[in-house]
C-alpha positions in Angstrom: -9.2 -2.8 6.6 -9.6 -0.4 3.1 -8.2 2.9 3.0 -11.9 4.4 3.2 -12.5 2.4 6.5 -9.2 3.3 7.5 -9.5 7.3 6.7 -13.1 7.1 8.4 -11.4 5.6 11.5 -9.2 8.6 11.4 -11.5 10.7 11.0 -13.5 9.7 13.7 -10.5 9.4 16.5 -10.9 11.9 19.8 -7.6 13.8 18.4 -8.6 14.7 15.1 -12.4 15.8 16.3 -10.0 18.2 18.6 -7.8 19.7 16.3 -10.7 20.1 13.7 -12.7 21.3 16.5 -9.8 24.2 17.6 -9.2 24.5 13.3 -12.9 25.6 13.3 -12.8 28.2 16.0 -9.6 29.4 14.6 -11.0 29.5 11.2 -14.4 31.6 12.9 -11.9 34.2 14.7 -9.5 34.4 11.3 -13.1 35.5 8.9 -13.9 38.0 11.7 -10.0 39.3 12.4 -9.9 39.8 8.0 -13.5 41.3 8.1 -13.1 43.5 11.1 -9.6 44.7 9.6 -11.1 45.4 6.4 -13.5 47.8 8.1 -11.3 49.4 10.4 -8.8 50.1 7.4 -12.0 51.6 5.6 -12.8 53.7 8.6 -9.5 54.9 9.1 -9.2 55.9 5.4 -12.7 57.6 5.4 -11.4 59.6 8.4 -7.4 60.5 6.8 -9.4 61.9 3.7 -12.0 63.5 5.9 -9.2 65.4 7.2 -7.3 66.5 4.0 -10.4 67.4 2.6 -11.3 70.0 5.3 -8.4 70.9 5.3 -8.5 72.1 1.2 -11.6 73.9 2.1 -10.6 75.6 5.6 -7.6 76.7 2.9 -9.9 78.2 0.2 -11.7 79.6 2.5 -8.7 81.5 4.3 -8.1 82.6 1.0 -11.6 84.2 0.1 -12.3 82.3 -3.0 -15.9 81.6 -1.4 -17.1 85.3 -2.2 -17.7 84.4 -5.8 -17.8 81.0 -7.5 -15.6 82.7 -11.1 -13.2 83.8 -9.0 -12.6 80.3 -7.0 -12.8 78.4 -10.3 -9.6 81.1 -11.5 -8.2 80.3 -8.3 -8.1 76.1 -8.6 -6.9 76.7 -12.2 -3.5 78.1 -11.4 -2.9 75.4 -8.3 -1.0 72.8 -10.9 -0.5 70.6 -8.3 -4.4 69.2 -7.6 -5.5 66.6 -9.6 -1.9 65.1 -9.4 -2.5 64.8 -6.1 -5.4 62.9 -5.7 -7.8 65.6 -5.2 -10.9 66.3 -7.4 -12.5 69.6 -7.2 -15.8 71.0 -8.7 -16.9 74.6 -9.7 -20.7 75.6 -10.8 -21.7 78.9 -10.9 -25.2 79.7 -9.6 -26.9 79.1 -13.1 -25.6 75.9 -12.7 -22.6 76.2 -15.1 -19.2 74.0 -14.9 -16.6 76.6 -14.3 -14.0 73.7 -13.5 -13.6 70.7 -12.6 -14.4 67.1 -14.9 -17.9 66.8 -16.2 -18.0 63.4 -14.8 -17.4 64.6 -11.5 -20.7 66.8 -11.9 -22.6 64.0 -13.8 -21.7 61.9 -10.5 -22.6 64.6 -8.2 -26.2 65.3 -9.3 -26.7 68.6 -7.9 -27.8 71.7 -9.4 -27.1 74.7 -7.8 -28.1 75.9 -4.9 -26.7 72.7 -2.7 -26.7 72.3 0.4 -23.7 71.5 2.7 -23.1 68.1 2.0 -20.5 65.0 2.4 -20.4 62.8 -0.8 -19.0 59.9 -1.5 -19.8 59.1 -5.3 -18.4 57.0 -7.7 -17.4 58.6 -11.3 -16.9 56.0 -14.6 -18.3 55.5 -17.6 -19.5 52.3 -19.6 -16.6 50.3 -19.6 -15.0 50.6 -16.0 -14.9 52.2 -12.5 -12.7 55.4 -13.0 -12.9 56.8 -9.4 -14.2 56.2 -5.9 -14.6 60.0 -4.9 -15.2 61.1 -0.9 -15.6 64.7 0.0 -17.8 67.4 0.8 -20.1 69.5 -1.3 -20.0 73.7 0.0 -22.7 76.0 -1.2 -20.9 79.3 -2.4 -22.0 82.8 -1.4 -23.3 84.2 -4.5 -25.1 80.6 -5.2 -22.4 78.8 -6.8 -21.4 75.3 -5.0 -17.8 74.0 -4.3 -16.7 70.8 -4.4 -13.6 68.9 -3.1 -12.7 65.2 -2.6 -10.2 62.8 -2.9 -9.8 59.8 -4.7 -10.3 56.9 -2.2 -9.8 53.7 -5.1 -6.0 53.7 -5.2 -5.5 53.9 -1.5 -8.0 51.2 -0.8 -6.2 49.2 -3.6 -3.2 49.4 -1.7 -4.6 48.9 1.8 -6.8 46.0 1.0 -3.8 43.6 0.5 -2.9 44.1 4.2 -6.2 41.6 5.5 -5.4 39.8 2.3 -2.2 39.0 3.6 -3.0 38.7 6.6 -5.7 36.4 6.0 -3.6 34.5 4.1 -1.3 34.3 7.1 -4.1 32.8 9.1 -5.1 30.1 6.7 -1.9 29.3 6.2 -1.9 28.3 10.5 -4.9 27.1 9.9 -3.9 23.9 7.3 -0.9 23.8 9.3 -3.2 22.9 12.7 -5.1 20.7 10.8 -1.9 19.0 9.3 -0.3 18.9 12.4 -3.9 17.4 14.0 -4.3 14.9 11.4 0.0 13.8 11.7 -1.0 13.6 15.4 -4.5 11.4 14.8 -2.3 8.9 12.8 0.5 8.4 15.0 -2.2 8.1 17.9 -4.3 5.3 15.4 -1.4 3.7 14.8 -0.3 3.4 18.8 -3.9 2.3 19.7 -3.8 -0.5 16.8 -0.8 -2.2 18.4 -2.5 -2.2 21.1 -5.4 -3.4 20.1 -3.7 -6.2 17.7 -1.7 -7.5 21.3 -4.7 -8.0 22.9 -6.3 -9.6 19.9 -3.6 -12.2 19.6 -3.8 -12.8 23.3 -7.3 -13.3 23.3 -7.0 -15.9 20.6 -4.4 -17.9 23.0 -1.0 -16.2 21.8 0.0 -15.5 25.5 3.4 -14.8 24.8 1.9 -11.0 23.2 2.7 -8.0 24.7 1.8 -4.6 23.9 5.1 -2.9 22.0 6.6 0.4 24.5 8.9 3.1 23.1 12.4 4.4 24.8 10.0 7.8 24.8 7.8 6.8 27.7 4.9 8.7 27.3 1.2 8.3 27.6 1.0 5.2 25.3 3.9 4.0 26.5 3.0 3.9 30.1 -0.2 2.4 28.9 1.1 -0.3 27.4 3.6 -1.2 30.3 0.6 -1.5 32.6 -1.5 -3.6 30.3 2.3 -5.8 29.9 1.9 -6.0 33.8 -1.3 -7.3 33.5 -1.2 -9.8 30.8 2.1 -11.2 32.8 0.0 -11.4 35.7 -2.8 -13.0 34.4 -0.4 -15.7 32.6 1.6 -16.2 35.8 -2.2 -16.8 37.7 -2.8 -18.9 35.0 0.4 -21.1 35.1 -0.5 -21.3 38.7 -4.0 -22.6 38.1 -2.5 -25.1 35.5 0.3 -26.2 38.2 -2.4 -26.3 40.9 -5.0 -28.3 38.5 -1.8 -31.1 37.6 -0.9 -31.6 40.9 -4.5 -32.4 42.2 -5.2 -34.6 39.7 -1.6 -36.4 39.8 -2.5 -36.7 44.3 -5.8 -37.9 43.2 -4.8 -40.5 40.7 -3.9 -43.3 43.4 -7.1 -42.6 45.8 -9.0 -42.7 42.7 -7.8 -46.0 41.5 -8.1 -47.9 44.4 -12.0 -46.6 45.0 -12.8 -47.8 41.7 -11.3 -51.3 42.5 -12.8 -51.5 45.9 -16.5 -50.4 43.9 -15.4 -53.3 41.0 -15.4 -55.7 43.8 -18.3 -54.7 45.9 -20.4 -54.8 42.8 -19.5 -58.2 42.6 -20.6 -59.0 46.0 -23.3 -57.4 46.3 -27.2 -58.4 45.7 -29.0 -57.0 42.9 -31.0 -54.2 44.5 -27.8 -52.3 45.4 -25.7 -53.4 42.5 -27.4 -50.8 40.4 -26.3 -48.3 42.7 -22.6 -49.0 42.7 -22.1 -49.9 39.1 -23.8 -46.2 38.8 -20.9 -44.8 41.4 -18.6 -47.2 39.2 -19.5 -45.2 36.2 -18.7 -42.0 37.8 -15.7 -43.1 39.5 -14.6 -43.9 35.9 -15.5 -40.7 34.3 -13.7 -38.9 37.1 -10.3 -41.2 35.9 -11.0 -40.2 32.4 -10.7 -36.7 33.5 -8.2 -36.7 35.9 -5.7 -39.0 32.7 -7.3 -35.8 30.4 -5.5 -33.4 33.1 -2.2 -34.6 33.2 -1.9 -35.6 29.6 -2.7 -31.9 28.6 0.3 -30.7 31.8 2.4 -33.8 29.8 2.3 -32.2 26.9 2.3 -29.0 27.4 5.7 -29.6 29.4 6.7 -31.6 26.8 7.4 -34.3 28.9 5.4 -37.0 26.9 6.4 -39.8 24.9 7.0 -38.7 21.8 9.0 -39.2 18.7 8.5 -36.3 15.4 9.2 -38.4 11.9 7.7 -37.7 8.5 5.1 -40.0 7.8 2.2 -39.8 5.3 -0.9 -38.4 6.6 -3.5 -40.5 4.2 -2.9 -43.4 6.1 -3.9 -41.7 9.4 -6.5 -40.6 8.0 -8.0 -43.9 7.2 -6.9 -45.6 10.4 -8.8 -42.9 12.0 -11.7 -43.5 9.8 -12.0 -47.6 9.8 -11.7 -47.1 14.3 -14.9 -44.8 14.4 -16.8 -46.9 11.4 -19.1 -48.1 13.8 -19.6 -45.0 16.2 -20.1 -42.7 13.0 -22.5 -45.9 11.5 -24.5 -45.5 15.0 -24.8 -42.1 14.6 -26.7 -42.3 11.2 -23.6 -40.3 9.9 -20.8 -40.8 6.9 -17.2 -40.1 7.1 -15.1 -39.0 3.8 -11.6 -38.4 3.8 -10.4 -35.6 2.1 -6.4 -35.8 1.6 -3.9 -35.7 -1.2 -1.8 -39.6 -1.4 1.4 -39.2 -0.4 1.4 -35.6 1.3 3.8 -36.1 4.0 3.7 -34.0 7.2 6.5 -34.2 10.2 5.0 -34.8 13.7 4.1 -37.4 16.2 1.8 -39.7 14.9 0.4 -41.2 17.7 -0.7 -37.4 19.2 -1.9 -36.1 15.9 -4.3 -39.6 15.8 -5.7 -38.9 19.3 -6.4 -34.9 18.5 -7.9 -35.8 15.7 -9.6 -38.3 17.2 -11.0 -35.5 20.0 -12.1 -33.6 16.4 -13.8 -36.5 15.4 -15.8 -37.2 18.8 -17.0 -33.5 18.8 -18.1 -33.4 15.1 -19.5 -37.0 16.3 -21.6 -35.5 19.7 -22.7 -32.3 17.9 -23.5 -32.0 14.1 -27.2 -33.8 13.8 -27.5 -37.1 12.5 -27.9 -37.6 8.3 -24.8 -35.5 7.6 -21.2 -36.0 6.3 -17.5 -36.0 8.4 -14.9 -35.1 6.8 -11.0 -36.0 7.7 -9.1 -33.8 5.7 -5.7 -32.7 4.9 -5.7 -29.5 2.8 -2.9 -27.5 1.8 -2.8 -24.2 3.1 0.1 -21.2 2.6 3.3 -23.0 3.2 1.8 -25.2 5.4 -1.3 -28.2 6.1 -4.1 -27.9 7.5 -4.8 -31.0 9.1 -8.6 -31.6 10.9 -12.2 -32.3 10.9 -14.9 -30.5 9.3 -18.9 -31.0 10.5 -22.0 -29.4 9.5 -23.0 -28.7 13.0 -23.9 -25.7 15.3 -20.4 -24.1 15.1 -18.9 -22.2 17.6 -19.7 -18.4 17.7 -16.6 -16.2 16.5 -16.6 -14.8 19.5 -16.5 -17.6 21.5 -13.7 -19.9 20.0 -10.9 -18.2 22.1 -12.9 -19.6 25.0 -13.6 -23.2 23.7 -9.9 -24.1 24.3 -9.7 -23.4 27.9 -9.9 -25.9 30.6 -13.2 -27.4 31.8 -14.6 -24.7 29.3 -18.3 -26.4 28.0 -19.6 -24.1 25.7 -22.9 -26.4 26.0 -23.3 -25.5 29.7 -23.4 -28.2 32.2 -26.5 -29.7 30.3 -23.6 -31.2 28.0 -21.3 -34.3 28.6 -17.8 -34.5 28.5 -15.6 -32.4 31.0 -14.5 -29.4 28.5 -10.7 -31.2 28.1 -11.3 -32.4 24.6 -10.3 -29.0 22.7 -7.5 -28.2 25.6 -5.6 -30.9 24.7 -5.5 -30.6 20.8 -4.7 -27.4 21.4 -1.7 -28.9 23.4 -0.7 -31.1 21.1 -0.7 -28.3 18.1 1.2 -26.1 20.3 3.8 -29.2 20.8 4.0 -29.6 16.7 4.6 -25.8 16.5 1.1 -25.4 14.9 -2.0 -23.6 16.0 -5.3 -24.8 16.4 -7.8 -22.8 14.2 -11.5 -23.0 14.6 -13.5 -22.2 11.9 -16.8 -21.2 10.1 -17.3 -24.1 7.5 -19.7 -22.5 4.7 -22.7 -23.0 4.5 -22.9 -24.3 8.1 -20.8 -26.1 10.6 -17.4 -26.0 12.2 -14.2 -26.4 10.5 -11.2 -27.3 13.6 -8.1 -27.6 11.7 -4.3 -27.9 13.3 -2.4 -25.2 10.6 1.0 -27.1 10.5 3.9 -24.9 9.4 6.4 -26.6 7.0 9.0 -23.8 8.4 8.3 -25.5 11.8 9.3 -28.8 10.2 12.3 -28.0 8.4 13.5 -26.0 11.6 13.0 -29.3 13.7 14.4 -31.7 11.3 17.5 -29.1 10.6 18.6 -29.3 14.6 17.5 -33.0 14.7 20.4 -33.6 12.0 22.6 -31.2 13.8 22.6 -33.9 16.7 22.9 -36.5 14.9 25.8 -35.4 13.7 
């Protein structure tokens, strides 16, 4: 799997779509916390200068500088203290004359005497920047003159603002940490799921010694994968059973079966021609029924390892065309040709009596299924560290999804419409399982079926290492 298939896996897991789901709705209540902070700061600052402002004009007027607009403007000049303050304060007499106060302040205001009682908030620069921000109230004067006083809002919002900056900051900051701590959590999850899903991979494909790896921490995944371990142990125990159960039947069945066949041998010899058709026909399937009861306990034999055998390194190019010059005539009557595709010399460590009659199960397949006109091929290709030792056909194939099940037991992938009794593959599987090998079943390109044993040459040097170690 790519990184891109891998980070779009990730992406797509139930833990992730939760903690981007919880990052999003944080992330909707952070904007409207920072927005509705930034206006209640604004409020609140509109409202402290609200206050200082009346309270400058509840203090000129206490002091009767309203009467007359000169002698309010005489008044501000001697109070030092104003402008460094913050506060901005405006004098026109009623002709409309600055008496005090900046002319920008008036140029902002707009207002030519008389004004009316007014709050302003104006905003006093010139061409190249923004000088002031400038909230207060406007005050018509008695003899027509108007009053102004505000305050300088810009440097306090300056100051404020940083608090939603900061704490929007704060915010984001939980905000990439949920989502780190989400996509940390997505990983570890992916990665739990994976081993999961690989054990039941590699059991499907016949590896029943798998099992689904548990932590010490014993939580959800944990307890998952010690159920689906109790499972898999039960279904191989059910399985051993059914294999135990199949053995035995056909081992009590042997004898009965043997002498029915002789007794039918010898009635078709005494009988007259009308019925002898119908015994050799029961003979024939008496005989069949043999075939598959031998197929039964050869595949317990050697899966128990309790059949004649004896491992040596022999070449395999010679098998090959020993295999090849017995089915000359069956491949010849099946309109087909055989080629052998091996290396001389490669040498491979096994029995060679079992690797002749797997391959020769291959061969009968390749034989019964791949249409008449094409070529067989007995090959012996190097692969890894290792052989691969089989047949390849230009048949039907077997579906991908399908090839676990082909090795089973009285498994016909043909349906009951095909001959044979669905032992054939079971017991090369046996065998490769004997050689420490694995029986792989293949798409062969363009078309066809490729069934291979994958011999491991670690497998052989192990066996012939311990076979020296008893020797000696």
């Amino acid at each position: 799997m790519s990184w891109a298939e891998r980070a779009a896996h990730l992406l797509e897991t139930r833990t992730f779509r939760h903690a981007s789901l919880v990052a999003f709705l944080f992330l909707l209540v952070a904007v409207g916390t920072v927005l509705l902070s930034a206006h209640q700061i604004d409020v609140l600052l509109h409202s402290h200068v609200r206050d200082m402002v009346l309270a400058d004009v509840r203090a000129q007027e206490r002091s009767h500088h309203f009467a007359e607009a000169g002698g309010l403007a005489l008044a501000l000049a001697h109070e030092d203290t104003r402008e460094r303050e913050g506060n901005k304060s405006l004098v026109l007499s009623p002709s409309g004359a600055l008496l005090f106060g900046d002319p920008r302040v008036r140029s902002a205001l707009q207002c030519e005497p008389p004004c009316a009682l007014q709050w302003r908030n104006v905003t006093v620069g010139d061409a190249s920047a923004q000088l002031a921000q400038l909230f207060g109230v406007q005050v018509p004067l008695a003899d027509g003159g108007m009053f102004f006083s505000g305050y300088d809002i810009l440097p306090m919002r300056e100051r404020l603002r940083v608090i939603p900056l900061v704490a929007g900051a704060g915010l984001f900051a939980v905000l990439l940490s949920s989502l780190a701590i989400g996509l940390y959590t997505s990983v570890q999850s992916m990665r739990r799921v994976d081993r999961i899903r690989s054990a039941l991979r590699r059991y499907v494909t016949g590896e029943r010694g798998a099992t689904v790896p548990c932590g010490p921490d014993g939580d959800e995944f944990d307890l998952l994968g010690q159920d689906i371990n109790h499972v898999l142990d039960r279904v191989n125990r059910l399985m051993e059973e059914v294999k135990s159960v199949s053995s035995h039947l056909a081992h009590e069945l042997r004898t009965p079966l043997t002498r029915m066949y002789n007794q039918l041998a010898n009635l078709a010899e005494k009988v007259d021609d009308p019925m002898r058709d119908d015994v050799l026909g029961a003979l024939e399937e008496g005989e069949r029924i043999q075939r598959m009861v031998r197929a039964v306990l050869r595949i317990g034999e050697v899966d128990a390892g309790r059949c004649e055998h004896a491992f040596e390194w022999f070449e395999v190019r010679p098998l090959l065309d020993d295999l090849a010059e017995y089915y000359a005539p069956l491949v010849a009557v099946s309109g087909m040709a055989l080629h052998i595709e091996a290396e001389p010399g490669r040498e491979i460590y096994g029995d060679r009596a079992l690797l002749f009659q797997a391959l020769s199960n291959l061969l009968e397949n390749a034989i019964k299924y791949a249409p008449g006109g094409e070529t067989l091929v007995l090959l012996a290709r190097r692969r890894g560290d290792g052989i691969a030792l089989g047949v390849a056909d230009h048949g039907p194939g077997i579906p991908a999804t399908l090839r676990g099940q082909a090795v089973e037991r009285f498994r016909r992938l043909g349906g009951t419409s095909q001959s044979g009794s669905g032992l054939g593959l079971a017991l090369v599987n046996a065998i490769a399982r004997l050689h420490g090998a694995q029986l792989s079943l293949e798409e062969n390109r363009p078309a066809g079926l490729l069934a291979v044993l994958l011999l491991d040459r670690r497998h052989w040097n192990d066996q012939t290492g311990l076979k020296n170690a008893l020797r000696t």
